[in-house]
C-alpha positions in Angstrom: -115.0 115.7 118.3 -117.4 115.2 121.3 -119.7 112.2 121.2 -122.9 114.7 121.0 -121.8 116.2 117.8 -121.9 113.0 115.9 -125.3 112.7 116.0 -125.4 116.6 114.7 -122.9 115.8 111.4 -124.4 112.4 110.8 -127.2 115.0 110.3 -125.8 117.3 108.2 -124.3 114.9 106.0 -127.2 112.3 105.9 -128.6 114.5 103.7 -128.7 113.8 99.7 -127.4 117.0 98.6 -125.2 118.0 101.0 -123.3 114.2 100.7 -122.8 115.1 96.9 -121.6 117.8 97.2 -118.9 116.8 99.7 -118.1 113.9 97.4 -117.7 116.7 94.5 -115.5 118.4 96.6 -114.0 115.3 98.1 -111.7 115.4 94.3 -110.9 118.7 94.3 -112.0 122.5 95.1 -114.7 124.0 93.2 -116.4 127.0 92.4 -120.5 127.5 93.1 -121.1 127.0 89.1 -119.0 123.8 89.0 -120.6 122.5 91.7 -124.4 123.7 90.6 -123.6 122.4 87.0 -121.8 118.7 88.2 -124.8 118.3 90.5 -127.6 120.2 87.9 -128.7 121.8 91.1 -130.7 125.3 91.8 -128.4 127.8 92.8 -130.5 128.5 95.9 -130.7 125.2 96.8 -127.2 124.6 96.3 -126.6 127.9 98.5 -128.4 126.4 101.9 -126.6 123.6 101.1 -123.5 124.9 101.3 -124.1 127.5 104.1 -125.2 124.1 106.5 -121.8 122.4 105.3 -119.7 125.2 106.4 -121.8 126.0 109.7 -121.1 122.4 110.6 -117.2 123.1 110.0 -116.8 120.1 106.7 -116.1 122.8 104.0 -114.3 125.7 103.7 -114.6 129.4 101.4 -111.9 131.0 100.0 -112.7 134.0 97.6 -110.5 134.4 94.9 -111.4 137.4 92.7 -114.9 137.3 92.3 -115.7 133.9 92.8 -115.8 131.4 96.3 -114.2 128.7 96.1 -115.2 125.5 98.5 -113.0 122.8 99.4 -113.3 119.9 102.1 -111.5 121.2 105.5 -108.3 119.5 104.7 -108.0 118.1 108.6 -111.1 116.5 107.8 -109.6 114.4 104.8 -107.5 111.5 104.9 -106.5 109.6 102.2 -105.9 105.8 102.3 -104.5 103.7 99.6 -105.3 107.1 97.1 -109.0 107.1 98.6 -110.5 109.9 100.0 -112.1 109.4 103.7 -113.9 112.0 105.5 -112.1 111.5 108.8 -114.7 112.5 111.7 -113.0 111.4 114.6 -115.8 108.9 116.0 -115.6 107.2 112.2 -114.2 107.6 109.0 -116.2 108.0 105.9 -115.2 106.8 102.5 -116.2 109.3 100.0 -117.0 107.4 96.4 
């Protein structure tokens, strides 16, 4: 990653929401209503999130029937000792 997108996904994952919801994710794929009923979140709210998360390339979408399903982008895991870090390439995040 360039140096001038750190500042960008420091950003985009500074924020409250958006840093639950990747360490939701960080145990495991979920579906929009597990992830709105873990975090008791609006489902609009929960929709910019998730929109802003994926724009900035941390989560991924796959659609499976009628549902989406999000997951971490699995080059941007790494797990260490059986704990997840979100690898960024300027740092490495633990996720709790």
């Amino acid at each position: 990653m360039p140096t001038q997108e750190a500042p960008y996904l420091f950003n985009v994952i500074g924020e409250k929401h958006r840093l639950q919801i990747l360490c939701l994710l960080s145990s495991g794929a979920a579906n929009v209503e597990e992830i709105r009923r873990d975090l008791n979140m609006e489902a609009t709210l929960l929709s910019k999130h998730l929109k802003v998360l994926r724009l900035a390339g941390l989560i991924k979408s796959q659609r499976e029937g009628r549902r989406l399903i999000y997951s971490i982008e699995k080059k941007l895991v790494r797990r260490v000792r059986g704990k997840p870090f979100l690898n960024l390439s300027c740092c490495q995040i633990q996720m709790k």
